[in-house]
DSSP file (Angstrom, degrees, kcal/mol; ACC not computed):
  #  RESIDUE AA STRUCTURE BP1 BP2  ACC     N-H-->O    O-->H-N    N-H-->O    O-->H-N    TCO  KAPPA ALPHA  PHI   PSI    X-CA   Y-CA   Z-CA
    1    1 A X              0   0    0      0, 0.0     2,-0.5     0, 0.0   139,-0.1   0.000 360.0 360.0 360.0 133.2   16.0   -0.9   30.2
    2    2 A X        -     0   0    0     46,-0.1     2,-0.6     2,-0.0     0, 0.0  -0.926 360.0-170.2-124.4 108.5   12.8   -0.2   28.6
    3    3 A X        -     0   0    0     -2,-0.5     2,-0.4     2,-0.0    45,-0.1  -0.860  23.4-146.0-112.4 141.5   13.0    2.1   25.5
    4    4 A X        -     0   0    0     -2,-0.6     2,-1.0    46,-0.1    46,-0.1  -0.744   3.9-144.1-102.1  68.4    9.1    2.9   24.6
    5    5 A X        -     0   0    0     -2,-0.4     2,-0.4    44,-0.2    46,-0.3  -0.363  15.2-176.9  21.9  52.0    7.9    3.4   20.8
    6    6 A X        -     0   0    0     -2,-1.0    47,-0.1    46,-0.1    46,-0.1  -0.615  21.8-137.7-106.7 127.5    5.4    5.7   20.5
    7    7 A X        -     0   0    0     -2,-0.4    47,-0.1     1,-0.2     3,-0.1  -0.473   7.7-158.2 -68.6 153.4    4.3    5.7   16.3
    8    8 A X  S    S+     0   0    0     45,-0.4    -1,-0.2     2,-0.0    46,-0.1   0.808  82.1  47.4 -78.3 -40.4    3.7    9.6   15.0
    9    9 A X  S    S-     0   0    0     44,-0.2     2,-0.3     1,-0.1    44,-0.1  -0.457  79.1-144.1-100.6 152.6    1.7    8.3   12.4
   10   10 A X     >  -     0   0    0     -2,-0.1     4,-3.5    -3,-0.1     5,-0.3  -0.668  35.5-109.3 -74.1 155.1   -1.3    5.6   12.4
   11   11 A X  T  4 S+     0   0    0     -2,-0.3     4,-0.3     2,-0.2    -2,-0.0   0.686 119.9  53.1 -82.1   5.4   -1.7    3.2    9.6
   12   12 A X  T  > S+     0   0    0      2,-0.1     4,-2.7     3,-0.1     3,-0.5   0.794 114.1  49.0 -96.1 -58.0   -5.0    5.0    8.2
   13   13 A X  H  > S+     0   0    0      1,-0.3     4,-1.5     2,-0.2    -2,-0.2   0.670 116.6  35.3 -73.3 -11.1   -2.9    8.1    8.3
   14   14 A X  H  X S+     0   0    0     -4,-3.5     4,-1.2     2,-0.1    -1,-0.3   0.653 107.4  61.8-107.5   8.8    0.1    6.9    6.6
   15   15 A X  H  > S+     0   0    0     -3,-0.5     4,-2.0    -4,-0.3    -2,-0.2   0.801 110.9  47.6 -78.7 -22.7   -1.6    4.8    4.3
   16   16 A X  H  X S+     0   0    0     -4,-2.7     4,-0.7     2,-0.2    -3,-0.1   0.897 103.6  60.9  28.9-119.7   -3.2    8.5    3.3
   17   17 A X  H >X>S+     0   0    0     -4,-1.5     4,-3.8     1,-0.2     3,-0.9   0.919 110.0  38.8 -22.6 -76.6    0.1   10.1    3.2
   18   18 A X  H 3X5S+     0   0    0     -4,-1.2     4,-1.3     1,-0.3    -1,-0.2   0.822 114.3  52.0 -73.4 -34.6    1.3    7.9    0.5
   19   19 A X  H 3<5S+     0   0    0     -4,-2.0    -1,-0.3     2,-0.2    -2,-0.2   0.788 113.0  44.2 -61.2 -23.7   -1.9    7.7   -1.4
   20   20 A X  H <<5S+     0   0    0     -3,-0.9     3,-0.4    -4,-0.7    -2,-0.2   0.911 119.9  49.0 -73.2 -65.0   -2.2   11.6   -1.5
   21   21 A X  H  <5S+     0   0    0     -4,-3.8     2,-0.6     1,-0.3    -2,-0.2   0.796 115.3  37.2 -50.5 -41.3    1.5   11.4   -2.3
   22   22 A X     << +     0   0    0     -4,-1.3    -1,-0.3    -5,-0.5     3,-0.2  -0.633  68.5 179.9-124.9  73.5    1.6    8.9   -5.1
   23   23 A X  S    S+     0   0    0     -2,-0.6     2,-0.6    -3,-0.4    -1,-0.1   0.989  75.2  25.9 -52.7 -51.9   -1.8    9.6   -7.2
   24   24 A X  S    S-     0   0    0     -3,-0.1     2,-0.6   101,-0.0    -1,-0.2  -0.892  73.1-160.3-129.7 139.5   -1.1    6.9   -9.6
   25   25 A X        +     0   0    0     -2,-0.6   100,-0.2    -3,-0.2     2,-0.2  -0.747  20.7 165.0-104.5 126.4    0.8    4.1   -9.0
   26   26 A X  B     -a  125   0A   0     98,-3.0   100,-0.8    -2,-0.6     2,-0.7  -0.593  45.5 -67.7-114.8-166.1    2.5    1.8  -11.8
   27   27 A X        -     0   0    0     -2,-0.2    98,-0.2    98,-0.2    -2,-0.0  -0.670  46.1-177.1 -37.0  51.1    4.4   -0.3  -12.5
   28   28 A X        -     0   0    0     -2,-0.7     2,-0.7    81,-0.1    95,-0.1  -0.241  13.1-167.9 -89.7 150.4    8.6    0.6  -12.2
   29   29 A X        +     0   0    0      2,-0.0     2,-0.5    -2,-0.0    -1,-0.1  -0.670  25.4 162.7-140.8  89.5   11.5   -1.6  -13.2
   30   30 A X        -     0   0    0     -2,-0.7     2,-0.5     1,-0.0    -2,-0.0  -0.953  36.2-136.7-110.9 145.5   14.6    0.3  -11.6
   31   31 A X        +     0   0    0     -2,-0.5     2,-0.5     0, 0.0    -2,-0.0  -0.585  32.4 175.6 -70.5 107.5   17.7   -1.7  -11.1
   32   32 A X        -     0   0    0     -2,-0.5     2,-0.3     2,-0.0    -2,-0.0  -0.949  34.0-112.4-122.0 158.8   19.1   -0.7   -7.5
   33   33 A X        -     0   0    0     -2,-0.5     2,-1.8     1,-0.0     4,-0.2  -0.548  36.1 -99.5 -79.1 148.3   22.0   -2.3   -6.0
   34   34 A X  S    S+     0   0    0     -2,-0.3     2,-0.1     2,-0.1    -1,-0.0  -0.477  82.2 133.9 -89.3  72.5   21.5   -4.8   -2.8
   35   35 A X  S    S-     0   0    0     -2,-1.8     2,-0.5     0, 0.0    -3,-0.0  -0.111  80.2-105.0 -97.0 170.5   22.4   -2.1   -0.7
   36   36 A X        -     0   0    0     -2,-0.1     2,-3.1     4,-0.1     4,-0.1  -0.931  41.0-164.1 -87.4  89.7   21.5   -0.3    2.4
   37   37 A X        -     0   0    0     -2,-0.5    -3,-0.0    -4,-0.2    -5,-0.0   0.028  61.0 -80.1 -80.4  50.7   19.9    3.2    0.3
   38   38 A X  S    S+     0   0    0     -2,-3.1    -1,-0.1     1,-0.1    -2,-0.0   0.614 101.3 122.8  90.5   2.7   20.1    5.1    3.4
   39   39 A X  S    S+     0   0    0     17,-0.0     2,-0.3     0, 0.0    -1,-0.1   0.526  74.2  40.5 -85.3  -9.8   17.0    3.9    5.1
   40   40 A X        +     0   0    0     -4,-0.1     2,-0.2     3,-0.0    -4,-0.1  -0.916  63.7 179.2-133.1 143.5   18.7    2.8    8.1
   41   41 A X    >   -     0   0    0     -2,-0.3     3,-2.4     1,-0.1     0, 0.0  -0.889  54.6 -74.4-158.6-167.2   21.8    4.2   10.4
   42   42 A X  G >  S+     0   0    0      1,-0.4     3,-0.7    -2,-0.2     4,-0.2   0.661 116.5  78.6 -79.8 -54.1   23.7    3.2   13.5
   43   43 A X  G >  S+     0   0    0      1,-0.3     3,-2.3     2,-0.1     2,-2.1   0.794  80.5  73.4  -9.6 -59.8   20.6    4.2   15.6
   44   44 A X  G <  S+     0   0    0     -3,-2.4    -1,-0.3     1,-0.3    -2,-0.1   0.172  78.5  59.7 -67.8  30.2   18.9    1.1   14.8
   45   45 A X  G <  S+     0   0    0     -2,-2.1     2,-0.5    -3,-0.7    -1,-0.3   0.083  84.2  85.2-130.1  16.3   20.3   -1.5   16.6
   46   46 A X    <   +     0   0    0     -3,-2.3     2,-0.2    -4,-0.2    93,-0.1  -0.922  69.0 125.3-122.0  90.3   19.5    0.3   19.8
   47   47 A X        -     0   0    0     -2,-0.5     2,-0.2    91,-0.2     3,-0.1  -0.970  35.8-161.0-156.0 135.8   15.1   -1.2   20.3
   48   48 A X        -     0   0    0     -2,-0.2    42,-0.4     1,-0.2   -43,-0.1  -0.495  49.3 -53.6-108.3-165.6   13.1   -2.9   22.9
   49   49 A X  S    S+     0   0    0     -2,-0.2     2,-0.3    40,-0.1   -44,-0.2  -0.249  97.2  78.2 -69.2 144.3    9.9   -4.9   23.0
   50   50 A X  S    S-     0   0    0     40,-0.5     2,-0.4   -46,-0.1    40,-0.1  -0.982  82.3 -69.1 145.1-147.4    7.0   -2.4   21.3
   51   51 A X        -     0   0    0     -2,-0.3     2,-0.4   -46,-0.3    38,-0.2  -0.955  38.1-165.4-149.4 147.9    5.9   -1.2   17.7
   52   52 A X  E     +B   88   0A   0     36,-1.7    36,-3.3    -2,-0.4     2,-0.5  -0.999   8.8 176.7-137.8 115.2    7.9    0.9   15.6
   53   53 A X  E     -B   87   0A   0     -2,-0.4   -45,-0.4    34,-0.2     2,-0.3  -0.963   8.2-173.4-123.6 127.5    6.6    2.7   12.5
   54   54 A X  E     -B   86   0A   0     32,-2.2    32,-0.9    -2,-0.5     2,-0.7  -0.953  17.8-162.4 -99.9 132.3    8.4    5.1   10.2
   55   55 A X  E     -B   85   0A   0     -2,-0.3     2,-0.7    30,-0.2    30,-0.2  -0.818  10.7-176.8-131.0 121.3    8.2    7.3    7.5
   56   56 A X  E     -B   84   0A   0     28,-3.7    28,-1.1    -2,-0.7     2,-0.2  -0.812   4.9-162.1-118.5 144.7   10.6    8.2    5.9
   57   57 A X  E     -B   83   0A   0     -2,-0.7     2,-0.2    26,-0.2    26,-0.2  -0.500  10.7-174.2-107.7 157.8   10.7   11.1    2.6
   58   58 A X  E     -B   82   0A   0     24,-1.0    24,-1.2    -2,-0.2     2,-0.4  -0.976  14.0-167.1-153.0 147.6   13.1   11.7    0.1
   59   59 A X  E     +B   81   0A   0     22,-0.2     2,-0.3    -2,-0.2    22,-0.2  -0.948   5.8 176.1-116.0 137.0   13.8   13.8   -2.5
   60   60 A X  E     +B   80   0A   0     20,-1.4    20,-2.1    -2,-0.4     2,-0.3  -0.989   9.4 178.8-152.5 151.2   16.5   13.8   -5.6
   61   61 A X  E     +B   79   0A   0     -2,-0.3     2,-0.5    18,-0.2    18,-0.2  -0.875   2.5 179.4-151.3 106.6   16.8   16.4   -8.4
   62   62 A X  E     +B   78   0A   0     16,-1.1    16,-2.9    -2,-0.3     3,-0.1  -0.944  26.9 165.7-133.3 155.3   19.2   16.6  -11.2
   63   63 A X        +     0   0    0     -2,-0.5    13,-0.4    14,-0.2     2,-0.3   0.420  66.7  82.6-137.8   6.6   19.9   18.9  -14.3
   64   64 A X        -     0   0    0     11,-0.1     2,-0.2     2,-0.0    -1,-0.1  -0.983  57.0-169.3-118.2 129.2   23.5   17.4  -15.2
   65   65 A X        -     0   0    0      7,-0.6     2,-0.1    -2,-0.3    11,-0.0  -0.585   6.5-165.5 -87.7 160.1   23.5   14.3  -17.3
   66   66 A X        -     0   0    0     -2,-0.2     2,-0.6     5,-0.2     5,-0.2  -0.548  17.7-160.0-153.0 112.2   27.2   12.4  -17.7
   67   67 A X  B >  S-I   70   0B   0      3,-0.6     3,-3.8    -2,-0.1     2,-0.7  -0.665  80.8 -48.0 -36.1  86.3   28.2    9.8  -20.2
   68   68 A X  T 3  S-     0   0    0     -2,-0.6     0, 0.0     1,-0.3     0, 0.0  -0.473 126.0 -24.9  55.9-107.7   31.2    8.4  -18.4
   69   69 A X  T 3  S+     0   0    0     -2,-0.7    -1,-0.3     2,-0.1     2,-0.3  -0.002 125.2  95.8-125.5  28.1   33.2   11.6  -17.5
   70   70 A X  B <  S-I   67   0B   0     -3,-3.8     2,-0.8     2,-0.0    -3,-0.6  -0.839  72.4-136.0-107.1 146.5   31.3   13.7  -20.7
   71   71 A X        -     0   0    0     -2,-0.3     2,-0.4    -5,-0.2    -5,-0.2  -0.845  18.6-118.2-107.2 127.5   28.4   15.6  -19.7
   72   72 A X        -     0   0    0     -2,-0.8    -7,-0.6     4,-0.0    45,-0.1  -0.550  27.6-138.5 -62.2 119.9   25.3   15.3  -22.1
   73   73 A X        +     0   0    0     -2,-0.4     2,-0.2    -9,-0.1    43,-0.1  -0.334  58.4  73.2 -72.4 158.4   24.3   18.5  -23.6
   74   74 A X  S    S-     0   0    0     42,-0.1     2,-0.4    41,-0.1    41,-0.0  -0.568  96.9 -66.2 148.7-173.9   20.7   19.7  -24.1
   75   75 A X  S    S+     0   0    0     -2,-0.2    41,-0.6   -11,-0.0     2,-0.4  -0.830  70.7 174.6 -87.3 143.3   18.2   20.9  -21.4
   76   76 A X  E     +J  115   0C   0     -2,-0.4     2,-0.4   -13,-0.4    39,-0.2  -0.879   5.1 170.2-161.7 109.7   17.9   17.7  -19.5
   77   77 A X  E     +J  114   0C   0     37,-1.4    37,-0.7    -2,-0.4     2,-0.3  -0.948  14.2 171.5-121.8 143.2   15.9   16.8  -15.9
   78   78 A X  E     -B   62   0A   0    -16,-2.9   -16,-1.1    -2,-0.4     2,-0.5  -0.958   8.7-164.9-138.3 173.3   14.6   14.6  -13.4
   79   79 A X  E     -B   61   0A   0     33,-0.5    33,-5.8    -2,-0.3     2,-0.3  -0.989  11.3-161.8-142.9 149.6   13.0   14.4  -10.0
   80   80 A X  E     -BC  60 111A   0    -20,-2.1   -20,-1.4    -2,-0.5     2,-0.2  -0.986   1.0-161.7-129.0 115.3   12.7   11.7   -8.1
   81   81 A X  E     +BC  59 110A   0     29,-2.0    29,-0.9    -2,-0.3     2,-0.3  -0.623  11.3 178.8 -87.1 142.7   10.6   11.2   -5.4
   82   82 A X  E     +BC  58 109A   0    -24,-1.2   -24,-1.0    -2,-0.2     2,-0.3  -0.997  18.7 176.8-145.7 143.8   10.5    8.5   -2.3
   83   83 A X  E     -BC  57 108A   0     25,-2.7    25,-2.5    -2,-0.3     2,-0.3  -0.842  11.9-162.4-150.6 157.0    9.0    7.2    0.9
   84   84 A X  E     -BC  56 107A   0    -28,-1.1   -28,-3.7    -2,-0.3     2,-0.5  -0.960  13.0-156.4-119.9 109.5   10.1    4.2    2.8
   85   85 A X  E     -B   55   0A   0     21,-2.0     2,-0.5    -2,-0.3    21,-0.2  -0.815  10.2-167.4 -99.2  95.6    7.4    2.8    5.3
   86   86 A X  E     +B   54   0A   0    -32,-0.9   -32,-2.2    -2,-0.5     2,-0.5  -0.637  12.0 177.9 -74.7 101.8    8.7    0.9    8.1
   87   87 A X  E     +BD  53 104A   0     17,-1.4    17,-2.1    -2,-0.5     2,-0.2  -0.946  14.4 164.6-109.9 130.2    6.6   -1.3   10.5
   88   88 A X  E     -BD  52 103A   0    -36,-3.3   -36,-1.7    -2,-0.5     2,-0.3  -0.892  17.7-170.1-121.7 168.0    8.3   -3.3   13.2
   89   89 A X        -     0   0    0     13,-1.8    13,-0.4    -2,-0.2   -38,-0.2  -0.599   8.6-166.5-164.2 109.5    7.4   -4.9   16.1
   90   90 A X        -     0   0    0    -42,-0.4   -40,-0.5    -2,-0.3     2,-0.3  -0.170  23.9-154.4 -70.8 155.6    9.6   -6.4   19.0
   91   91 A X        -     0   0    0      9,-0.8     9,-0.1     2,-0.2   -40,-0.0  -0.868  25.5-106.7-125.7 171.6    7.3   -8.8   21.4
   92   92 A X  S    S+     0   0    0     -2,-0.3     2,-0.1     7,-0.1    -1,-0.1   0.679  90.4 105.2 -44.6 -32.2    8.0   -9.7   25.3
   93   93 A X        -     0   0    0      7,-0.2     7,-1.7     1,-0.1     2,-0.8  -0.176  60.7-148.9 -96.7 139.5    8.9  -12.8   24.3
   94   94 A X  E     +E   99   0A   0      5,-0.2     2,-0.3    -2,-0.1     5,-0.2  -0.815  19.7 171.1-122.2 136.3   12.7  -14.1   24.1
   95   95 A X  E >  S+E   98   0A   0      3,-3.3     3,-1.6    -2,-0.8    -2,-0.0  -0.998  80.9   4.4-118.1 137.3   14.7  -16.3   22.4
   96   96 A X  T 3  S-     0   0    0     -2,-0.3     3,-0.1     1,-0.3    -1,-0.1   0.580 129.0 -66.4  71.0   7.9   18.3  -16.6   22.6
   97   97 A X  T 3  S+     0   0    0      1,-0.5    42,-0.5    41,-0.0     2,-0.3   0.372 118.3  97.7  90.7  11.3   18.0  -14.1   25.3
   98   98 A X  E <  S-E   95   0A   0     -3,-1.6    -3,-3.3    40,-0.2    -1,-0.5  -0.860  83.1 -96.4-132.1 158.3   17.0  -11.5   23.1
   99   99 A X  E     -EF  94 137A   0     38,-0.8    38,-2.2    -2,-0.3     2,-0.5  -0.416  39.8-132.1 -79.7 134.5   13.3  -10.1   22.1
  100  100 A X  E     + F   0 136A   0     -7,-1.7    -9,-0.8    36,-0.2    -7,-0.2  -0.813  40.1 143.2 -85.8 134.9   11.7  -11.6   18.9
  101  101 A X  E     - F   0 135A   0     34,-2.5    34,-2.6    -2,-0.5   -11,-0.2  -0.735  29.5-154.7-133.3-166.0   10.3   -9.5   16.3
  102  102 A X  E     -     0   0A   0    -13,-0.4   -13,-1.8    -2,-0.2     2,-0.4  -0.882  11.9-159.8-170.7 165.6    9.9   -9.1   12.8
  103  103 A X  E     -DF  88 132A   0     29,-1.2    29,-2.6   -15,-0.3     2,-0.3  -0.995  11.8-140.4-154.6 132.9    9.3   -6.1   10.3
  104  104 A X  E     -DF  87 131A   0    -17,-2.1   -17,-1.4    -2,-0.4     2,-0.5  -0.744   9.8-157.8 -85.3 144.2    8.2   -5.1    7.0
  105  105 A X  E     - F   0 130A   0     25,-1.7    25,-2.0    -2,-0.3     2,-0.3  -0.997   7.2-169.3-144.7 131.7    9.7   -2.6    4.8
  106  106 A X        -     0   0    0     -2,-0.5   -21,-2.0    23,-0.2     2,-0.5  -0.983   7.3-169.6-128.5 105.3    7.5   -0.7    1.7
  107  107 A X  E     +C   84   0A   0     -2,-0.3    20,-1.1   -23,-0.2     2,-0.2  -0.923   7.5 175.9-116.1 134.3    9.3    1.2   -0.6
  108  108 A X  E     -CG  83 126A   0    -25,-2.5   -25,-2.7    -2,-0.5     2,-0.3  -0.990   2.1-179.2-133.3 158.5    7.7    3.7   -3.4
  109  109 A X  E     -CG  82 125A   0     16,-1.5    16,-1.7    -2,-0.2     2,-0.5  -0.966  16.4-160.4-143.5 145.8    8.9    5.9   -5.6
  110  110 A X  E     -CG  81 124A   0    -29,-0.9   -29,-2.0    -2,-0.3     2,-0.4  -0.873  15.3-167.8-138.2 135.5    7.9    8.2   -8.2
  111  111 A X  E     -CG  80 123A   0     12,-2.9     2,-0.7    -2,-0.5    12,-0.6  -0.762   9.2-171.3-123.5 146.0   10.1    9.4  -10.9
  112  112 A X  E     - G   0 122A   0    -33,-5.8   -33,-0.5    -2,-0.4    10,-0.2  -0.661  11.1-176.7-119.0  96.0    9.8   12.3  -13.5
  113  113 A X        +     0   0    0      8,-1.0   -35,-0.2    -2,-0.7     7,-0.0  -0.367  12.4 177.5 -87.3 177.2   12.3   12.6  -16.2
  114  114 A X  E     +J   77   0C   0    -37,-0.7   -37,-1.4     8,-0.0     6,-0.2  -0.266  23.8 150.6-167.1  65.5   12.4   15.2  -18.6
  115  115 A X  E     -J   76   0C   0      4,-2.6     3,-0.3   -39,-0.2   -39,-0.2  -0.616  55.6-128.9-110.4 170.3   15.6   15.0  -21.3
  116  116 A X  S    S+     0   0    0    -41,-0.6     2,-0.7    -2,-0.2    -1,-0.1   0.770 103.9  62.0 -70.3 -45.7   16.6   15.8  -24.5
  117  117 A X  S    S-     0   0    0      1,-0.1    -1,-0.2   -45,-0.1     3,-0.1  -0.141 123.5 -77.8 -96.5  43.9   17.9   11.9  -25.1
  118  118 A X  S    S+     0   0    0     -2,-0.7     2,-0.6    -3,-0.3     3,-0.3   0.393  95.5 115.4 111.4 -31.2   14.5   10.1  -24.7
  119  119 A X        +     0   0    0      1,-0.2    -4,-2.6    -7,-0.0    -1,-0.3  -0.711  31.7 127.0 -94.1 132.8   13.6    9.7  -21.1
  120  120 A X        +     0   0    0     -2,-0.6    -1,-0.2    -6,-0.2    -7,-0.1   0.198  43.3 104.5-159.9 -38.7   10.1   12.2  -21.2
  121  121 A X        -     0   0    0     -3,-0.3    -8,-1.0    -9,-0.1    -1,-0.1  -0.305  65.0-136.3 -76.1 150.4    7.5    9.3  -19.4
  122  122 A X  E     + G   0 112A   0    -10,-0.2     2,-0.2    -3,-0.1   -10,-0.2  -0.061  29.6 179.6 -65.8 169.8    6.5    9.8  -15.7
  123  123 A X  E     + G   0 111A   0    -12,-0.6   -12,-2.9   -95,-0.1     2,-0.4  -0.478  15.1 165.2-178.8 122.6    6.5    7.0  -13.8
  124  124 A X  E     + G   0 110A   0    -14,-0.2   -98,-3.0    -2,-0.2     2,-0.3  -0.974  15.1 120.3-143.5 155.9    5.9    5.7  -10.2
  125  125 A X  E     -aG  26 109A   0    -16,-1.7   -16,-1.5    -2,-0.4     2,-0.6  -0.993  54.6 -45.5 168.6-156.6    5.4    2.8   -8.3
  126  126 A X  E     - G   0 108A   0   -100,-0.8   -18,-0.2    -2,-0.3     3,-0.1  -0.599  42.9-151.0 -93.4 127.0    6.1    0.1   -5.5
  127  127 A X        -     0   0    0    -20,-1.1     2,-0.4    -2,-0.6   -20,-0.2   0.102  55.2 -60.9 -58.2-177.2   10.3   -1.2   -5.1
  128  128 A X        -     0   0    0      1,-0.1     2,-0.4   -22,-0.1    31,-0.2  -0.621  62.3-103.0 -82.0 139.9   10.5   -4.8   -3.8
  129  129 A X  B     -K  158   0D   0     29,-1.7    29,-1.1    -2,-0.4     2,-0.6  -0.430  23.8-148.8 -12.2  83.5    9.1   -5.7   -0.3
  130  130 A X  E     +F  105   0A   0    -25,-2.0   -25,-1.7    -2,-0.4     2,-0.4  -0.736  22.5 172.4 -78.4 127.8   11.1   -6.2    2.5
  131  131 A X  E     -F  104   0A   0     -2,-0.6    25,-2.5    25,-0.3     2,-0.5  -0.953  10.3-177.3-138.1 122.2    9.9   -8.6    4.8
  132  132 A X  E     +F  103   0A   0    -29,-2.6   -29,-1.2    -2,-0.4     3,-0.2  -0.852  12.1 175.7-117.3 122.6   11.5  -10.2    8.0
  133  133 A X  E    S+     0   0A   0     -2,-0.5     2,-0.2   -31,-0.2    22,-0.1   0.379  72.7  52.4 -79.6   6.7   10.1  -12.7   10.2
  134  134 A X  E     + H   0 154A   0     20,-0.7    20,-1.8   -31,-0.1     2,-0.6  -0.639  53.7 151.0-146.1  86.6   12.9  -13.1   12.4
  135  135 A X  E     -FH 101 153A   0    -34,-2.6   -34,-2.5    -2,-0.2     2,-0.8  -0.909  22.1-162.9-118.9 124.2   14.8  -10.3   14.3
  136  136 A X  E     -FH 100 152A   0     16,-2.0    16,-1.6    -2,-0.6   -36,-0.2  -0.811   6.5-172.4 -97.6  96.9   16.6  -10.9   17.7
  137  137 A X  E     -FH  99 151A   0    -38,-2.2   -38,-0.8    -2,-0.8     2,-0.3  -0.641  14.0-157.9 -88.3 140.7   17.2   -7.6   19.4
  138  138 A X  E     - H   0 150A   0     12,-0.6    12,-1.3   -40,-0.2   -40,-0.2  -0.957  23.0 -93.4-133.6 146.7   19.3   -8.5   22.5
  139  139 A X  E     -     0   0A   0    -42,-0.5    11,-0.2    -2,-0.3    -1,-0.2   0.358  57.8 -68.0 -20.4 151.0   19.6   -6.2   25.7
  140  140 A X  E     -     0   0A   0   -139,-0.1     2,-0.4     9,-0.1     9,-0.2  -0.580  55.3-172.9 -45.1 128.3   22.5   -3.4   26.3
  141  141 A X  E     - H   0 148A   0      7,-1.6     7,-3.3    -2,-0.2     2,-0.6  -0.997  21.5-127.8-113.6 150.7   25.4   -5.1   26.7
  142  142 A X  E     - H   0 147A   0     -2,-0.4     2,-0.4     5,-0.2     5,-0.2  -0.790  23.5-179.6-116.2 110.3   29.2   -3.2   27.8
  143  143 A X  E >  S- H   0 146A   0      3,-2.5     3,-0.6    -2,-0.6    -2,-0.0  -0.934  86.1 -15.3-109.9  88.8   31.8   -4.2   25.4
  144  144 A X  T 3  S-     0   0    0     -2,-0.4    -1,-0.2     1,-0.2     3,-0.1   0.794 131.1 -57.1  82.3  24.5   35.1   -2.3   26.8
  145  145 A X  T 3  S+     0   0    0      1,-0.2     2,-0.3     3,-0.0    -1,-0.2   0.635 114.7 122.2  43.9  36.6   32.4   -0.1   29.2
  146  146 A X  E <  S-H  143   0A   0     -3,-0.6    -3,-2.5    -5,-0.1     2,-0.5  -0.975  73.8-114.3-107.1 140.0   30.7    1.0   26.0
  147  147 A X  E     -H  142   0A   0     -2,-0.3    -5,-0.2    -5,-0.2     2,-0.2  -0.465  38.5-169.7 -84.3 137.7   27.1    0.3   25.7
  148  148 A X  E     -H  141   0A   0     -7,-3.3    -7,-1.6    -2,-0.5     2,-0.3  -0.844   9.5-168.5-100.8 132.4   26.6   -2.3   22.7
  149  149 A X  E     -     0   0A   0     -2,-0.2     2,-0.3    -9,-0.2  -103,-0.1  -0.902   8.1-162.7-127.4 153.4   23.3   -3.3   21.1
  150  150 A X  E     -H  138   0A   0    -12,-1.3   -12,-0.6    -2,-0.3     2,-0.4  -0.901   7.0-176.7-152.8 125.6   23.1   -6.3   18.7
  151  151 A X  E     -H  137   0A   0     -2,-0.3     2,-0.4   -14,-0.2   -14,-0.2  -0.690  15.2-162.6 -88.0 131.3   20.4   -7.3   16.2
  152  152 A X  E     -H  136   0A   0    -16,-1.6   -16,-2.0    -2,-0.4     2,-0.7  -0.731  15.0-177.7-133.7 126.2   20.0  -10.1   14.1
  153  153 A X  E     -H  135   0A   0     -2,-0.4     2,-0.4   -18,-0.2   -18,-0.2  -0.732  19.5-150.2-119.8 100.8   17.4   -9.5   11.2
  154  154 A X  E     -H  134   0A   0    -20,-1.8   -20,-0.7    -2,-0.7     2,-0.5  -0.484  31.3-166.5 -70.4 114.4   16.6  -12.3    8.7
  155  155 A X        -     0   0    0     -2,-0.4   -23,-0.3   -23,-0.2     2,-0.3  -0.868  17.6-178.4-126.3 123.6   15.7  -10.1    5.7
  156  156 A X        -     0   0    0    -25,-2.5     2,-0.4    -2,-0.5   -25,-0.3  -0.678  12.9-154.0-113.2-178.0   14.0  -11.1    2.5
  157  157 A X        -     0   0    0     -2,-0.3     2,-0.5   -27,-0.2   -27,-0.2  -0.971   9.9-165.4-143.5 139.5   13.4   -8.9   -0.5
  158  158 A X  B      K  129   0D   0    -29,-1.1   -29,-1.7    -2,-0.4    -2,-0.0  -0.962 360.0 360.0-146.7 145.8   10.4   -9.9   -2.8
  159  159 A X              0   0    0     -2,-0.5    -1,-0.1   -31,-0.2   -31,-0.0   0.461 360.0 360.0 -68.3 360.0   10.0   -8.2   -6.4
């Protein structure tokens, strides 16, 4: 079975995108948890040999602060902005009876607060790198006559 890959985007047009998107880039130093934040679901362990690119937007908006279970009074907002740009790329070539690849993952964000207690600067720029150089995507296989796909993706983060 041959699942095909076809990018919407080129890498002139989504490097672009994101410039268009993110006029100035800084510096940001947000704490995330070493999480999945939604950039992946179940879909993705179902890929053959090909190139894979994604882009993917997000948006976040809030206008209730809370201090433990107290809500902070004043007028108080933020928006948050996101894109995740995914390139992967499965090869012909097999190891362990499954296709080698590897993928990069580029996360930026730009965030705008606007409160009463202090947060007022703008602020955008790139999250840490994700980089693997070693993913084995292995064939359908039928686990109880359901079909099963199984990756394994050697995942680094750099700050």
């Amino acid at each position: 079975m041959h699942i095909r890959c076809n990018p919407c985007f080129t890498g002139g047009s989504i490097l672009i995108g994101l410039l268009l998107f993110f006029s100035s880039v800084v510096s940001a130093q947000v704490k995330l948890p070493p999480v999945n934040l939604g950039s992946t679901s179940f879909l993705d362990g179902k890929a053959g040999p090909g190139l894979l690119t994604q882009l993917t937007f997000g948006h976040y908006n809030a206008n209730r602060f809370y201090n433990n279970s107290e809500r902070i009074t004043g007028d108080n907002h933020i928006d948050i902005n996101s894109t995740l740009l995914l390139i992967a790329r499965i090869s012909e070539q097999k190891i362990f009876g499954g296709y080698y690849g590897a993928e990069i993952i580029v996360p930026v964000a730009k965030i705008n607060p606007d409160t009463d207690f202090g947060l007022q600067k703008s602020s955008s720029g790139f999250g840490d790198l994700a980089i693997s150089p070693f993913i084995i995507q292995w064939p359908e296989i039928r686990l109880f006559g359901v079909a099963t796909y199984q990756r394994l993706n050697l995942l680094f983060k750099i700050p």
